[in-house]
C-alpha positions in Angstrom: 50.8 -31.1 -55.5 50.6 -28.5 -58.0 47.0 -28.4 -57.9 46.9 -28.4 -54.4 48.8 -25.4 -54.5 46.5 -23.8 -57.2 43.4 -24.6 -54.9 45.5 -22.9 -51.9 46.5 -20.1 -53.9 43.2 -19.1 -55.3 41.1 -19.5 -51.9 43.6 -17.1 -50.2 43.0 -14.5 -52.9 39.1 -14.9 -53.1 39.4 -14.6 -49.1 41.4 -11.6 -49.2 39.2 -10.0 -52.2 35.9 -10.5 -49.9 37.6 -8.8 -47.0 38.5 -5.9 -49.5 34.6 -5.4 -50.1 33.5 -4.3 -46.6 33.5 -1.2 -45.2 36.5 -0.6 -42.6 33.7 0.5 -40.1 32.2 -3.2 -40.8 33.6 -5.2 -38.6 34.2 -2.9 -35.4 30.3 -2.1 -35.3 28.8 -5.9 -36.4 31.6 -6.9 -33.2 30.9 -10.2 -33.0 28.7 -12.9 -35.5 27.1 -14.6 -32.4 23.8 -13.1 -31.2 21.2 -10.5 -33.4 24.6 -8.1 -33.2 27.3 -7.4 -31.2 27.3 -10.6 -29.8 24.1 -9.6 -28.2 20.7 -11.4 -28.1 17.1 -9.9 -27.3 16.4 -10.8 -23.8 20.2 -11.0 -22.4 20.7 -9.1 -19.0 22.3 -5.8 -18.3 25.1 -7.6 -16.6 25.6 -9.9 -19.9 26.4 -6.6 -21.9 28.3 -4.6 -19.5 31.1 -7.8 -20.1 30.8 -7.7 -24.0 30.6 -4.1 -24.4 33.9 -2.1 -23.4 32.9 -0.5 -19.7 35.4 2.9 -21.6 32.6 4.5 -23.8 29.6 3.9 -21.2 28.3 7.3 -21.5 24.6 6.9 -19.4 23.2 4.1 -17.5 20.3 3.8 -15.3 18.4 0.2 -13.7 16.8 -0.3 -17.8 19.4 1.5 -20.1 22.6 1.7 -21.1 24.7 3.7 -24.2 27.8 3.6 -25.5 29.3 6.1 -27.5 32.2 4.8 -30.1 34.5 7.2 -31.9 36.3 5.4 -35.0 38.1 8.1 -36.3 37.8 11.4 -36.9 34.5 12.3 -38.1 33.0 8.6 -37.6 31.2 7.4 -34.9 28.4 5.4 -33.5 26.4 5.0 -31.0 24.6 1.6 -29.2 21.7 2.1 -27.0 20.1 -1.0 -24.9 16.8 -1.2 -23.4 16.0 -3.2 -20.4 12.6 -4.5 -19.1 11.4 -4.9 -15.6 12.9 -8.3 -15.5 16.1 -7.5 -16.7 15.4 -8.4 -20.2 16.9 -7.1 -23.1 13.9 -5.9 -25.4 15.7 -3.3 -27.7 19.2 -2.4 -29.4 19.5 0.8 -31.1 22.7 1.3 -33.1 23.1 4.6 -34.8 26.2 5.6 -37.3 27.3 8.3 -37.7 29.6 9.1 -40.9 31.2 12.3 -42.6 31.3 10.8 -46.0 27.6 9.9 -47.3 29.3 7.0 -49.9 30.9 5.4 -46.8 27.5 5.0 -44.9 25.9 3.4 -48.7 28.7 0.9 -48.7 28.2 0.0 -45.0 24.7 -0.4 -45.1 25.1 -2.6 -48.6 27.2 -4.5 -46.3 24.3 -4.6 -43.1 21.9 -5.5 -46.1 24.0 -8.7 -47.0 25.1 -9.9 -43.9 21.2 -10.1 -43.0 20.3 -11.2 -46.3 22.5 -14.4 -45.2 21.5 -14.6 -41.6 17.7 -14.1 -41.9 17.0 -14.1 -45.5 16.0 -11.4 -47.5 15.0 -8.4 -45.7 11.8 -6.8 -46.6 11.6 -3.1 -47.4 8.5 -1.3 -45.3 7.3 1.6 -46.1 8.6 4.0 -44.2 11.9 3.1 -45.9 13.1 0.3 -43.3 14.4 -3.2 -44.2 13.2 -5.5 -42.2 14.4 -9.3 -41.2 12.2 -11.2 -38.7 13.9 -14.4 -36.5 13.2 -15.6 -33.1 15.8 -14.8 -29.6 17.1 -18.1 -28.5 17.0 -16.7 -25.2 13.6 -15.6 -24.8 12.4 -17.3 -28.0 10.4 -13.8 -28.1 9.9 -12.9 -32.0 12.4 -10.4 -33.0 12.5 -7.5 -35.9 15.8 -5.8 -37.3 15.5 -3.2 -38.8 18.0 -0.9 -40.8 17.4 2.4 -42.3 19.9 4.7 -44.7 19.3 8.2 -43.6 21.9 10.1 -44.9 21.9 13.4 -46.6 24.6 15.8 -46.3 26.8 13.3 -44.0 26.4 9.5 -43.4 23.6 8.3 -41.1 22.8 4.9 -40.7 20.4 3.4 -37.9 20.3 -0.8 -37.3 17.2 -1.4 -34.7 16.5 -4.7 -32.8 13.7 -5.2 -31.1 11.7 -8.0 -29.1 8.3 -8.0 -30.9 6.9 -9.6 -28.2 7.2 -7.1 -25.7 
């Protein structure tokens, strides 16, 4: 029983030491683990996202786009911009951060880094500074780049873009 108990209390702690190594902008932005992010997929419909994102922070939509602007706190924010084919296919997400403090946005994007590193693999870095992790859209089965870049200089700017390599 003892042991047990041991086993019990050590898991909570490593849980709760994990949770203690993300950004507090982590989880809000990454929204859901289902999908490329967000709980989004390349090659979902417009209709699909208007019910996951929240229908408050729509800022501009027309018949192929949509954006959302997101205020965290004061002085953090992001945006998330979705491109539409013809058909009514997602083809691109844009997510752009925005952050006053240019440590915060390092630490976020180490976090980005390893939560692709686990989903895709280990990301590539390009040369014009990207990482980049390849997989496939199990909707559209379309091949599928994210990419993430760390652009900050005097305030945090981070930029996460997915897009349907196929279009």
């Amino acid at each position: 029983m003892k042991i047990r108990y041991l086993v019990l209390c050590l898991y909570t702690l490593f849980i709760l030491g994990c949770e203690q190594h993300k950004s507090p902008f982590y989880n809000e932005i990454l929204k859901s683990e289902k999908g490329q992010l967000r709980g989004i997929e390349i090659g979902s419909s417009i209709e699909e996202i208007k019910k996951i994102e929240n229908k408050n922070f729509l800022k501009d939509q027309m018949a192929d786009y949509l954006h959302y602007d997101y205020e965290m706190n004061m002085g953090n924010t992001y945006t998330v911009t979705y491109d539409f084919s013809e058909d009514n296919e997602l083809y691109e997400i844009e997510v752009a951060i925005f952050l006053d403090v240019t440590k915060d946005a390092a630490f976020l994007f180490d976090n980005f880094s390893d939560h692709f590193n686990k989903k895709y693999s280990v990301g590539r870095k390009e040369d014009d500074g990207y990482i980049t992790w390849h997989t496939k859209s199990i909707n559209s089965n379309a091949r599928v780049a994210v990419s993430m870049i760390n652009d900050s200089e005097a305030y945090g700017y981070l930029t996460i873009l997915i897009r349907d390599l196929d279009y």
